[in-house]
N, C-alpha and C positions, 0 to 999 in steps of 0.2 A: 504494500500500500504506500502509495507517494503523498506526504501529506504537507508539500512544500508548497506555498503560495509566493506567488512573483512579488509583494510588495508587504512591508506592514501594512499598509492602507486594505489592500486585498482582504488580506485576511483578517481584519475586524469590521468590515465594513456592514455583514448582516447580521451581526452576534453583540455591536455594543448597543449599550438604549439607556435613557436618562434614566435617572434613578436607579442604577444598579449597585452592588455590594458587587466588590472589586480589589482582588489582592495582589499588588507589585511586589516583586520580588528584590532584592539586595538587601544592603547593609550599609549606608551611609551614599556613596557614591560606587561602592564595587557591587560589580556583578548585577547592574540594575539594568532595562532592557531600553536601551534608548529611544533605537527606532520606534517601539510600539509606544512608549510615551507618549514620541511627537505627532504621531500616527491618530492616537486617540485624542489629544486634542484640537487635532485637524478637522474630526469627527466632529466637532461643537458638541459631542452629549455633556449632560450636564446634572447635578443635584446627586452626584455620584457619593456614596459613601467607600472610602480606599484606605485597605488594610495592608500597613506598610512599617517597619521598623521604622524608618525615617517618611521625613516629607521633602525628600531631594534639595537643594539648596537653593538660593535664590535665583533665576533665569537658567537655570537645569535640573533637570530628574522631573519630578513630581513636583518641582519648584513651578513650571511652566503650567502646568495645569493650575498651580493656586492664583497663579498672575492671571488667569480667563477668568477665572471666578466659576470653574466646571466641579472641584469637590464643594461639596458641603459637610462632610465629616469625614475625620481621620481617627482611626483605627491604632495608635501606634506607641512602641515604645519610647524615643527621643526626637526629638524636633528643633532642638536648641539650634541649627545652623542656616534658619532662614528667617529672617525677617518680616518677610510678607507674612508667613504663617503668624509669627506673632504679632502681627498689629492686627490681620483678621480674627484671631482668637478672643485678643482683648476686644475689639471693638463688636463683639459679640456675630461675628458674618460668617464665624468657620466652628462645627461643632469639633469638639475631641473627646475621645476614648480612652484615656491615658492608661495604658497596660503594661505593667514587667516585661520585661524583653523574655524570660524566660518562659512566662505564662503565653506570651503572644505565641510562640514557635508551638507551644503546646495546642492552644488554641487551635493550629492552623491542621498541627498532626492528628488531634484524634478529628475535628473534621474532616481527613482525608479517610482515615481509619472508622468512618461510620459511630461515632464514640461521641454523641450527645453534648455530657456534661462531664466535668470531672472535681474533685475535691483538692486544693492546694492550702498550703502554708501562707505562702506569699502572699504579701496585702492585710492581713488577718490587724484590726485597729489601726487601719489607716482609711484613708480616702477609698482608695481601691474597692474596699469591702463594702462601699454602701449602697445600703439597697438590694443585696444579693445574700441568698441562704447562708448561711453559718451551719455548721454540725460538728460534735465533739467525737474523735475518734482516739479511743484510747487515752483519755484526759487531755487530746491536744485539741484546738479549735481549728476546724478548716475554713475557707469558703469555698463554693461552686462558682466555677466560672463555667459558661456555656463554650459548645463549640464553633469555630467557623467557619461556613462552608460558602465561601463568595460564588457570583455565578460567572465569571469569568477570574483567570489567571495570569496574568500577563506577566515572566519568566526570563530570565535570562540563564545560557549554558554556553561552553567552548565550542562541543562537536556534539551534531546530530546525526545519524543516520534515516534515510528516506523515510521511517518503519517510526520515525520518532524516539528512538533509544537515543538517553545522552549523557555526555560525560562533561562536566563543571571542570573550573581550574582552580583549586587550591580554594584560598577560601572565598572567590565569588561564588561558589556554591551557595555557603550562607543559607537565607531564606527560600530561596527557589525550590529543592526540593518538598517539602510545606506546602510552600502556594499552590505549589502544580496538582499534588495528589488531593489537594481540598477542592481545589476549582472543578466546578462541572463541567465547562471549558477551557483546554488550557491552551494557550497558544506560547509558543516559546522563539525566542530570539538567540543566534548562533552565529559563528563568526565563522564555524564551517560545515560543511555537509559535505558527508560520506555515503554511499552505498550501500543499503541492509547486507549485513554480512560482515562489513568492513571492521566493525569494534569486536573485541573480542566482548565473549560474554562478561569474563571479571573487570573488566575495563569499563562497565554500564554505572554508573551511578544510578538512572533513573530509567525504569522500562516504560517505551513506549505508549503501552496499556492508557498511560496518561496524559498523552500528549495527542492533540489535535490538528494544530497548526504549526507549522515550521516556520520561520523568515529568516533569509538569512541577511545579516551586516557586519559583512569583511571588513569595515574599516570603523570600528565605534571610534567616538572618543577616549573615553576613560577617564574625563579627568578626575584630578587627583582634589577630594576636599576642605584637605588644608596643607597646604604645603609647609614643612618644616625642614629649616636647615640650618646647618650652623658654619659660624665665618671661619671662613680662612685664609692664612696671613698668606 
């Protein structure tokens, strides 16, 4: 099965729609899918709710989407490197979700894993916890966090093959695996495409099974979030 579409544009063009629950993949600026970004903003949908570690930076990632004014809520664990995000938050225009990084990835795994609700530590008398069940297990206090199951995935990986099998680099992995197996469609962005056959099996990080859409873009940017360096004489 060849499940490669000639453009990002292509491949979201009948599957996005205003108001959806919508999980991007990365971790700051690595491993996040650019094309489809620009792609879906191009799209004008809008009122979108996007569960995402980050909210990309200011005039990139998910930063572009908050400059249209197309999210209305975020989903995420840190946000601290864009600005716009914060004067929309304050000025009450952007909803947020504010979740543990380590709860969100869970969030995202037993949604792909069919797995409802789950009980955690984390959050337990803070902000996090309000509003949501508590249970005592074993003299400790949990809460329930619910699972997520967005209706689209939008993905970044290294190497696909036609069949959709793919292999991450190091740690732009990150979130991507998560988004993908939660998403009811996943569409994934890739810097190369191979031949079903060509990966070996132990070489797969992520099977096919979950992938829908391919795109590929040979040439991201990548840049880099914050650049740090130190002088030299």
């Amino acid at each position: 099965m060849n499940k490669v579409f000639p453009s990002a544009a292509e491949a979201l063009k009948d599957i996005v729609a205003d108001g959806q629950l919508m999980a991007v993949g990365g971790f700051g600026l690595c491993g996040i899918p650019e094309a489809l970004i620009d792609a879906l903003r191009d799209t004008g949908v809008k009122d979108l709710t996007v569960i995402s570690n980050n909210a990309g930076v200011d005039g990139f990632g998910l930063g572009k989407l908050l400059e249209t004014h197309q999210i209305k809520k975020m989903i995420s664990s840190y946000v601290g490197e864009n600005k716009e995000f914060e004067r929309q938050y304050l000025a009450g225009e952007l909803e947020l979700e504010f979740t543990p990084q380590g709860t969100l990835a869970e969030k995202l795994r037993a949604g792909g894993a069919g797995i409802p609700a789950f009980f955690t530590k984390t959050g337990v008398g803070t902000l996090v916890a309000e509003g949501k069940e508590l249970r005592e297990f074993d003299g400790d206090t949990y809460v329930m966090e619910r699972s997520l199951v967005p209706e689209i995935a939008l993905i970044k990986a290294d190497v696909a093959d036609r069949s959709g099998n793919l292999r991450f680099n190091m740690t732009a992995r990150n979130f991507n695996p998560a988004a993908a197996t939660a998403g009811k469609i996943c569409v994934v962005e890739v810097e190369h495409i191979v031949e079903t056959g060509e990966l070996a099996p132990d070489d797969i990080h992520l099977p096919g099974i979950y992938v829908h859409r391919i795109v590929l873009n040979a040439t991201p940017e990548k840049r880099i979030e914050k650049r740090t360096t130190r002088d030299r004489k």
